[in-house]
N, C-alpha and C positions, 0 to 999 in steps of 0.2 A: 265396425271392423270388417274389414272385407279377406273373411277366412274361406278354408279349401270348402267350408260347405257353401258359404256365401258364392263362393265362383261356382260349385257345381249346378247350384240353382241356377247362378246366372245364364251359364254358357248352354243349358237345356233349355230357358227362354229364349236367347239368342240363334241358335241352333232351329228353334221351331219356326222363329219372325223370317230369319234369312237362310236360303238357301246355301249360300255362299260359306257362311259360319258351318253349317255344318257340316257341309265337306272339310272345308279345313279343319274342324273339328277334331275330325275321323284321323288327321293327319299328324298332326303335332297334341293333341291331348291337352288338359287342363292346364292352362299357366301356372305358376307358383303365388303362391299373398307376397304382396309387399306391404310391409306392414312397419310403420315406425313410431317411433313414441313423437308425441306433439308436442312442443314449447319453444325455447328457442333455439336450443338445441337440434333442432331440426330444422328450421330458418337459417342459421346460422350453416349448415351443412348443406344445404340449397344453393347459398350464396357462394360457399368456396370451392362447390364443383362447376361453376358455369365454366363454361370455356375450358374446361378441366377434362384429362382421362380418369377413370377412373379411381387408379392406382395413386396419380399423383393427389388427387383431391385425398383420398382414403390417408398417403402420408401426412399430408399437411395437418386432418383431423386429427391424427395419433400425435402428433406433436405438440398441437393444441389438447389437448385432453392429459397429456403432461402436466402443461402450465397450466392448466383449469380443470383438477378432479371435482369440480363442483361446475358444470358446463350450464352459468346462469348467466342472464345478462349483468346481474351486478357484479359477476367476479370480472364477465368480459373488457367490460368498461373500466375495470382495475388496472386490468396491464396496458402496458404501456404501448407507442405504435411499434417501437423498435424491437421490443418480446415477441411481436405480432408478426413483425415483418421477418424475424429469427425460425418464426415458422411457416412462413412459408408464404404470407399474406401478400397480396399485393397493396398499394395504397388507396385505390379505389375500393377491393372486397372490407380493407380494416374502415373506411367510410362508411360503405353500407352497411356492414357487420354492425359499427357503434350506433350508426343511422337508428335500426331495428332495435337494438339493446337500452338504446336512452327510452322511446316510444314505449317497452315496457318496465321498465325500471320506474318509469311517469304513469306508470300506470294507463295512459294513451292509447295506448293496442292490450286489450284483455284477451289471452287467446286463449282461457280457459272457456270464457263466453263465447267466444267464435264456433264452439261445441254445439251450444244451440243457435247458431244463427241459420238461415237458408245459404243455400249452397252460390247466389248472385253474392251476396250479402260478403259470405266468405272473400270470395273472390275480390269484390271490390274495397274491402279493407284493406286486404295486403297488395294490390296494385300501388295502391295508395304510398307504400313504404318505398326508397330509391332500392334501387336494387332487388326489388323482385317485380318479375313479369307477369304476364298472365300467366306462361306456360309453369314457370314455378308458385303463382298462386294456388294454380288448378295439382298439379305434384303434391304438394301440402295437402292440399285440400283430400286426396284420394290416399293417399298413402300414410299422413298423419289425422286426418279425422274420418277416414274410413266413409267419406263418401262414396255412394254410389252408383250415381249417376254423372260421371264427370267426365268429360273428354278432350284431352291437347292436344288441340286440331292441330295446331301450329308445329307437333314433332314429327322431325322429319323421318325418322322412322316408323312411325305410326299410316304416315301417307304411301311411304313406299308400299307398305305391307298393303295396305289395302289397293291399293295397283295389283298388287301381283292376286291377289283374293278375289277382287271383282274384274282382273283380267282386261284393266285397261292399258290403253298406251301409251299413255301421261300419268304420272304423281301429280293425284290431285292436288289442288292448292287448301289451305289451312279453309277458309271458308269452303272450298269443295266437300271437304273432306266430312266437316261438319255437317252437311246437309245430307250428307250417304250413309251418316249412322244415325241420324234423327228416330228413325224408325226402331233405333235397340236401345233407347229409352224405357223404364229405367235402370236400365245396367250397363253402359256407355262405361261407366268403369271396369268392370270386368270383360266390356269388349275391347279397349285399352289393355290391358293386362293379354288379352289374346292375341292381339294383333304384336304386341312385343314381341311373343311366346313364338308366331306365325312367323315374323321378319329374321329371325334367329334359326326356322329351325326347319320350313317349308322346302322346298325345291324350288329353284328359280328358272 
């Protein structure tokens, strides 16, 4: 679990490794945890904010959570697509949504066991499911199993912010971006978590 102690340790590693973290540091202050509960419940919640604001995903969820106070994949796979599509579902998310819900109802995908897997290992199970990416693998991965070491090169907020942190003139590219925090290893998580905090709240 990556809580307010776990980031303070982090961002006083991160802060010592790069120069750059700690001035921003100094500037915007510790990020908040993001912390959510793991299952599928939280797959399921990955999948219906893609391409989604905020606001809208958040209603869709409270609609669903109506029709399913037991938010399992066996109750998911109960209703039907047209209850699904009443709240808010497109035909593609109630695809992947049931995609992911059969694989554990089969018992197929154990995401209790993904608990103790390596953090590769993680990742390349749930790649493996349609509808989720790396960028929502690696999300899970940090915020539902509290890894801490994890970094989504590929968000594009994540890239701006470090643009504006190491003061260049281009947003790096998702593989750039990766290789300019290889050195804040292993807390890539918590400098994720910063760099939100930084693109949110820095001076441009």
């Amino acid at each position: 679990m990556i809580d307010a102690a776990v980031i303070a340790e982090g961002m006083a590693a991160l802060a010592e490794c790069d120069p750059d973290v700690a001035e921003g540091w100094a500037l915007v202050g510790d990020p908040e945890p993001r912390i959510r509960p793991h299952g599928f419940e939280a797959l399921l919640r990955i999948i219906v904010s893609q391409q989604l604001s905020t606001q809208v995903a958040a209603a869709i969820m409270g609609r669903l959570e109506i029709r399913l106070p037991e938010m399992s994949a066996e109750a998911f796979l109960a209703l039907d697509d047209e209850s699904l599509r009443a709240c808010g579902l497109s035909g593609r998310k109630i695809e992947y949504g049931r995609g992911v819900a059969e694989k554990i109802a089969a018992d197929e995908l154990n995401l209790t066991a993904l608990m103790e897997e390596k953090d590769e290992d993680v990742i390349g199970q749930l790649v493996a499911l349609r509808g989720i990416g790396v960028w929502s693998a690696e999300i899970y991965a940090m915020f539902s199993l509290g890894r801490r070491d994890i970094f989504p090169a590929d968000d594009l907020a994540l890239q701006e912010a470090l643009k504006r942190l190491k003061k260049l003139d281009d947003r790096p590219s998702g593989g750039e971006a990766r290789a300019m925090v290889e050195h804040w290893s292993p807390w890539r998580s918590v400098g994720a978590l910063f760099l939100w905090r930084y693109y949110r709240g820095a001076p441009q």
